[in-house]
N, C-alpha and C positions, 0 to 999 in steps of 0.2 A: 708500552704502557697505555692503560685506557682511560680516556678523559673524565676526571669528575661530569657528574650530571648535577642538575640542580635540585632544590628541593623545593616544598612551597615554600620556603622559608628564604628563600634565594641563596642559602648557602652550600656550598660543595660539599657532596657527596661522593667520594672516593667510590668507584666501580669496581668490584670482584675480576680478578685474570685469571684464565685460564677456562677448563670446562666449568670449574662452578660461577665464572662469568658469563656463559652462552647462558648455560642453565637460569641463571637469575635474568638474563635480557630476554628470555621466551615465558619465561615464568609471570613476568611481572609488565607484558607488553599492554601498557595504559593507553596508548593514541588510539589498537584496534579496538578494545573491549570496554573501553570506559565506559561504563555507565548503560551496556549494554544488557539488558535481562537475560536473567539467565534460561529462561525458557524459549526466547527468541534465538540467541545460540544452538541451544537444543535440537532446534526447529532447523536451521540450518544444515546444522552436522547430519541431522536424520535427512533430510532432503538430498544431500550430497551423494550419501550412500543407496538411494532411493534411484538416485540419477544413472549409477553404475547398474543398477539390477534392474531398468528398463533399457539402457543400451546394450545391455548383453543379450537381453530378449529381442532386439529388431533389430541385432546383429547377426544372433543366431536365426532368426525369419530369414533374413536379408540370403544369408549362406545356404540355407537348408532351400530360400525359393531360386537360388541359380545353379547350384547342383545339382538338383533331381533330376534326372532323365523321364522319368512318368508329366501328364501335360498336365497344367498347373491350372487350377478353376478360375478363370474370370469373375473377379469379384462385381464386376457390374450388371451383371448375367446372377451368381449368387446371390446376392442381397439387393437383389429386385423386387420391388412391390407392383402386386396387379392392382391398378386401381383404375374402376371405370372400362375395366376392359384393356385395359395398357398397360404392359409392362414399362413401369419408371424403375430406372436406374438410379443403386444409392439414395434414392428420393427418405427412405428413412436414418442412412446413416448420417445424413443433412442436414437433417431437422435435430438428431441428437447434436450434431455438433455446435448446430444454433443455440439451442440453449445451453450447453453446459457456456461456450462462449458468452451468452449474455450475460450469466451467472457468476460471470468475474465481474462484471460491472455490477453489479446488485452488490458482491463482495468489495468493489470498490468502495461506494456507499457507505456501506456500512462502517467499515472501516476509516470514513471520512467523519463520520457521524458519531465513533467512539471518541476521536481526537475534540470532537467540541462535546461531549460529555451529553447528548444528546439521548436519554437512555430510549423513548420511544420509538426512532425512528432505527435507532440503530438496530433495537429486535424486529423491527419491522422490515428490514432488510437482511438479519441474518437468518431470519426465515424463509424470507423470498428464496434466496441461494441455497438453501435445504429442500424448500419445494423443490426449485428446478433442477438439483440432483438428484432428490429421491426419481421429477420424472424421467431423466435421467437413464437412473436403476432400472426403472418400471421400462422402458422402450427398450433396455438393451436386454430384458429379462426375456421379452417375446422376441426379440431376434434370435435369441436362444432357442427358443420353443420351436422357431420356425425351421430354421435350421435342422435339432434333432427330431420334428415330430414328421415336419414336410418333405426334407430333404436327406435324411437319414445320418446323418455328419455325425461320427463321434472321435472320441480323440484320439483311437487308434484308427479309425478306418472313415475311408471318405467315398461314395458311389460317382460322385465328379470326378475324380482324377489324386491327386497324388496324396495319399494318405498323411503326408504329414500337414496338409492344409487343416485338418482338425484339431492337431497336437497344439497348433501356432496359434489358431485361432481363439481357441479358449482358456490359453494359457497365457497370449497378451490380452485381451478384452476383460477374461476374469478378473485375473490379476490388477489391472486398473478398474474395473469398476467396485470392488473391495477397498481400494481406497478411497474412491467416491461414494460407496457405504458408511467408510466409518468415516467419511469428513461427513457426510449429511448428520449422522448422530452425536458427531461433536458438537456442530454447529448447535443441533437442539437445545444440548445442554446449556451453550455458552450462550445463547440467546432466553434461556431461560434466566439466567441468573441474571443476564445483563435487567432486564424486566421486572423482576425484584429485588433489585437495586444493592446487587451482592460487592458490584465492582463499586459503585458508591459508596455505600455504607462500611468501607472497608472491615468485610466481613471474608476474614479468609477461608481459601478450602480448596476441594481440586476445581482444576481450569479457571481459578481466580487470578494468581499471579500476586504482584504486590499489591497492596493494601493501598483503592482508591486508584487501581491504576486500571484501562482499557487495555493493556498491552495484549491482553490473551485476544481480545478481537484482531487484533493485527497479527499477528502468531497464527490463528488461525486462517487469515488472509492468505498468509506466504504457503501455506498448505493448500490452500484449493486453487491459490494460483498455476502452484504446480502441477497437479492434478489435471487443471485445463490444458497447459501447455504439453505435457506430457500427449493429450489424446489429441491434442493437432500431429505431431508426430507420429504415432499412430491411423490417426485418418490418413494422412500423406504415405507410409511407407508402403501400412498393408489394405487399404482400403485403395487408393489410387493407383497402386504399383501394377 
């Protein structure tokens, strides 16, 4: 037999047995979701499944760079800048990662700043975090450039060495800088609204959420946080490896 629960009323509530008991105890699971938005969820469950389709990409990297028998490009050697007459190492894949990293903290911010209803500062900061993805975008755009204009890299064929360095290459970096696109254009809109005073004014619509609530600023925090985290793994696998 399954224990009465309580109700708010403090009185017993007789529990369903059997499968239509499981069924109503996952159905009706209040401690995890109470009070939980529903696009916060949302956000989650899409981040989860996001999670598996970048470890299968620097899984499949990771296998395809210790198999090959063809010699593998030194990335410190490829994504070298001459400047000044010196070849620096990674010196630009660094600077990207400085800023999208600082760029969590801007989204920190902001997201600090929706919670006290702050609406100025807060588009002042989910701007900032759009700037610094869009520059972002823009740095990883000319790595591109350099790569196929300078060094002939395409994603079937490579003049350094093992042709699948090009497959991998723009197929994780694309792949993650597209979600750093479309978080930068999120960001605009939801920075837009916050600024005319859409989440105030509980004035619903898309990327509002409920009526008078910030929560889509924090919804959109857990998105670029990922996004950041995501490209440290990245820098670390295929950048360092």
């Amino acid at each position: 037999m399954t224990e009465p629960a309580l109700a708010s009323t403090g009185q017993a509530v007789p529990l369903a047995e059997g499968l239509q008991g499981i069924v109503a105890d996952w159905s009706s699971d209040q401690r995890a979701f109470k009070n939980v938005p529903w696009g916060k969820a949302m956000m989650w469950i899409f981040l989860l499944s996001d999670t598996f389709i970048f470890s299968s990409f620097l899984i499949s990297y990771m296998t395809v760079r210790i198999s090959t028998t063809v010699p593998w490009p030194n990335p410190s050697e490829v994504f070298a800048l001459t400047i000044g007459g010196k070849s620096i190492p990674l010196i630009l894949i660094a600077i990207m990662t400085f800023i999208l990293i600082s760029s969590s903290g801007t989204m920190v911010l902001a997201v600090n700043y929706g919670y006290r209803r702050d609406r100025v500062k807060t588009f002042i900061f989910l701007l900032l975090t759009a700037a610094l993805g869009a520059t972002f975008v823009g740095m990883q755009a000319f790595e591109w450039t350099k790569l196929i204009v300078e060094e002939g890299v395409r994603p079937w064929a490579n003049p350094m060495g093992a042709a699948q360095f090009g497959s991998s290459f723009f197929m994780i970096t694309g792949f993650h800088g597209t979600h750093v696109t479309i978080g930068v254009i999120f960001l605009i809109i939801v920075a837009i609204k916050v600024l005319r005073g859409d989440l105030d004014n509980q004035r619903p619509g898309f990327l509002t959420g409920r009526k008078g609530s910030y929560e889509i600023v924090e919804t959109m925090g857990l998105y670029w946080h990922f996004v950041d985290l995501v490209w440290v793994f990245i820098f670390a696998v295929f950048y360092l490896w």
